[in-house]
Each structure stands twice: as structure tokens, then as C-alpha cells.
TORKE-147197 format. One record per residue (C-alpha): x, y, z; chain; residue in one letter. Coordinates in nm, 4 decimals. Example, Ala and Ser with C-alpha at 12.3 -4.5 7.8 and 13.67 -1.06 7.14 Angstrom:
TORKE-147197
1.2300;-0.4500;0.7800;A;a
1.3670;-0.1060;0.7140;A;s
end
This chain:
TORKE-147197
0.0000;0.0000;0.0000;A;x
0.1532;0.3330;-0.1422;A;x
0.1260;0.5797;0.1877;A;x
0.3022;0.9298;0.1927;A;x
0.2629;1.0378;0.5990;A;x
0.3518;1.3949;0.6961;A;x
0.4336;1.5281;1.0287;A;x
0.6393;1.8559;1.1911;A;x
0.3123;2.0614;1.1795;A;x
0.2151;2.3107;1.4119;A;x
0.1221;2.6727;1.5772;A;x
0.5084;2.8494;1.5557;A;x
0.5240;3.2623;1.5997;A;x
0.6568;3.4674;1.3331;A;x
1.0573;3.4163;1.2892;A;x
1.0445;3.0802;1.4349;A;x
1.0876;2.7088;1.2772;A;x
0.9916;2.4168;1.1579;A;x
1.0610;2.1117;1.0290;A;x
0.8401;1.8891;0.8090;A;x
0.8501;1.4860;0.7946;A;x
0.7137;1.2992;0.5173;A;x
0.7610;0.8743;0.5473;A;x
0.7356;0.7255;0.2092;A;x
0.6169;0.3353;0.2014;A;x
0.4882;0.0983;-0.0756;A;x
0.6772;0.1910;-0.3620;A;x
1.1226;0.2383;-0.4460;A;x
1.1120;0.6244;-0.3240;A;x
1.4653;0.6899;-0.4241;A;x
1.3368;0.6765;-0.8129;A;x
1.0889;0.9481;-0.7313;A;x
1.1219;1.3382;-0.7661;A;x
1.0094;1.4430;-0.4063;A;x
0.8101;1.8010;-0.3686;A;x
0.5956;2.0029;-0.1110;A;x
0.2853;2.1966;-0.1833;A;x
0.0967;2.3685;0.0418;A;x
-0.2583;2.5363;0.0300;A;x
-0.3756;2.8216;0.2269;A;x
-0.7375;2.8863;0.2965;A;x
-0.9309;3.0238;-0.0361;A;x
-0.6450;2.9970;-0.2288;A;x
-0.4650;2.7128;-0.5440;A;x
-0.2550;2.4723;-0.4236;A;x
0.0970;2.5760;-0.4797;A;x
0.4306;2.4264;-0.5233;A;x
0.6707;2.4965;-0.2342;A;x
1.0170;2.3315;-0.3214;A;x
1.1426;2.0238;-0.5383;A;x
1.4125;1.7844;-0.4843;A;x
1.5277;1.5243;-0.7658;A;x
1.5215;1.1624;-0.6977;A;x
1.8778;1.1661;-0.5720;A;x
1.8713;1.4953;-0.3489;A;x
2.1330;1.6996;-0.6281;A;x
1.9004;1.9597;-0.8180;A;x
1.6010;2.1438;-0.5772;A;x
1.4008;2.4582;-0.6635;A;x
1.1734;2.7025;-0.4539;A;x
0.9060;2.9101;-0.5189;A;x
1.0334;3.2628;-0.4751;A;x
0.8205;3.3495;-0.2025;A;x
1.0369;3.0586;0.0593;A;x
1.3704;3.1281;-0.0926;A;x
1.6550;3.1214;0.1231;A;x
1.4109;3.0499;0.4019;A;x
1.3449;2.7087;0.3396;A;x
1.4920;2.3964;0.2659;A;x
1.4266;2.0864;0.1308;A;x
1.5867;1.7481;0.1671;A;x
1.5447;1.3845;0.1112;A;x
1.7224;1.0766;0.2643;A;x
1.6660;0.7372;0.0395;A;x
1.8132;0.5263;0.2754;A;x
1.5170;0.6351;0.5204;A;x
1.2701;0.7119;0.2758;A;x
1.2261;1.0449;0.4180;A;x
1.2195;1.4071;0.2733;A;x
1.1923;1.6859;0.4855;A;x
1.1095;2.0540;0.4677;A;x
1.2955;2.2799;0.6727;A;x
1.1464;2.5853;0.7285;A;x
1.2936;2.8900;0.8749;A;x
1.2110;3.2646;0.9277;A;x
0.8162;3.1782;0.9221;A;x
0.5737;3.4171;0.8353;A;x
0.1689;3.4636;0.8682;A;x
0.1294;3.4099;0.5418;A;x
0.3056;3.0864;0.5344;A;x
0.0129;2.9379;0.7298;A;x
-0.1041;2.6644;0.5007;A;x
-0.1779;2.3155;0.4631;A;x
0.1161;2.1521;0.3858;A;x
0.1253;1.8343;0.1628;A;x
0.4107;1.6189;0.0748;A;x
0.4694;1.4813;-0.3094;A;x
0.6306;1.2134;-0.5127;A;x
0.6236;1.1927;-0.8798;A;x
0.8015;1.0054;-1.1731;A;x
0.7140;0.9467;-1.5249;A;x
0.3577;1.0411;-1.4347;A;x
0.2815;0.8486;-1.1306;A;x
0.2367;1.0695;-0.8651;A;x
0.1433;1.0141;-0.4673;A;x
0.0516;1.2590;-0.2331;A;x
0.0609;1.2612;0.1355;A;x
-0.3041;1.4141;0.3541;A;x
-0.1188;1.7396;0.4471;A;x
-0.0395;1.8793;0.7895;A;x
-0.0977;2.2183;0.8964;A;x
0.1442;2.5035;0.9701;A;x
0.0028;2.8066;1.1222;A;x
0.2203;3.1058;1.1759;A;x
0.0957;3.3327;1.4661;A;x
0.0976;3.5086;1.7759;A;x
end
């Protein structure tokens, strides 16, 4: 059974951190480009960061650049989200991604909210 589980959500205050979790099972995760999306109430679902199957080429959206991070390990069959510098407007579902040749798998999201 193909199972993407995220974790690391939670209520942080503006500046602080967090780091995201997402477990891959059921299929050979290191052949898969990992990703993170998140969705914010009312709004598209939008791609956070990318990270290619072996952790050498990642990409951002500008609006988490040089605040976050992304990362994989294949021996674990992890990748993680580090996030840094938070902002309100970063509150947002967060869902986790995995996606080759057109097979894709997506985790059920956990949420970040950034307040006081």
C-alpha cells in the first residue's frame, strides 16, 4: 500500500521554525522526484520546493527562498522541509509529493500556522 505520511506541523510565531517529515512506504522512493505543496485557505494549491530523486538539483518558489529547505534521505525514505524565518502568510496546509514518469502520490497534508 503506497502511503506518503507527513508530520512537523504546528502553531510556531513569526521568525520561528519548523521542520516537516514525510515517510514514504509501498513503492522504491529513491526513483521518485520528491516536492511540497501547500494550500492556504481560499487559495490554489501551490508548489513549495522540489528535490530530484537523488537529493542533487532542488528549486523554490520565490516566495520561501533562502528560508526554506528541502531534503530527502533514500536510505530512510524520508524528505523533509525545513522551514525557517516563518511568516503569517506561510500558514497553510502543507502536503508532501512524489512523482516520476507520471505516477504521482501525495501525502493528507499537515498544517502550519504562523501566529501570535
Amino acid at each position: 500500500q503506497v502511503q506518503l505520511v507527513e508530520s512537523g506541523g504546528g502553531l510556531v510565531q513569526p521568525g520561528g521554525s519548523l521542520r516537516l517529515s514525510c515517510a514514504a512506504s509501498g513503492f522504491i522512493f529513491r526513483q521518485y522526484a520528491a516536492r511540497w505543496f501547500r494550500q492556504a485557505p481560499g487559495k490554489e494549491r501551490e508548489l513549495v520546493a522540489a528535490i530530484d530523486s537523488i537529493g542533487d538539483q532542488k528549486k523554490y518558489a520565490e516566495s520561501v527562498k533562502g528560508r526554506f529547505a528541502i531534503s530527502r534521505d533514500n536510505v530512510k525514505n524520508m524528505e523533509y522541509l525545513q522551514m525557517n524565518s516563518l511568516k503569517p502568510e506561510d500558514t497553510a496546509v502543507y502536503y508532501c509529493n512524489a512523482i516520476r514518469a507520471g505516477t504521482e502520490y501525495w501525502g493528507k497534508g499537515t498544517l502550519v500556522t504562523v501566529s501570535l
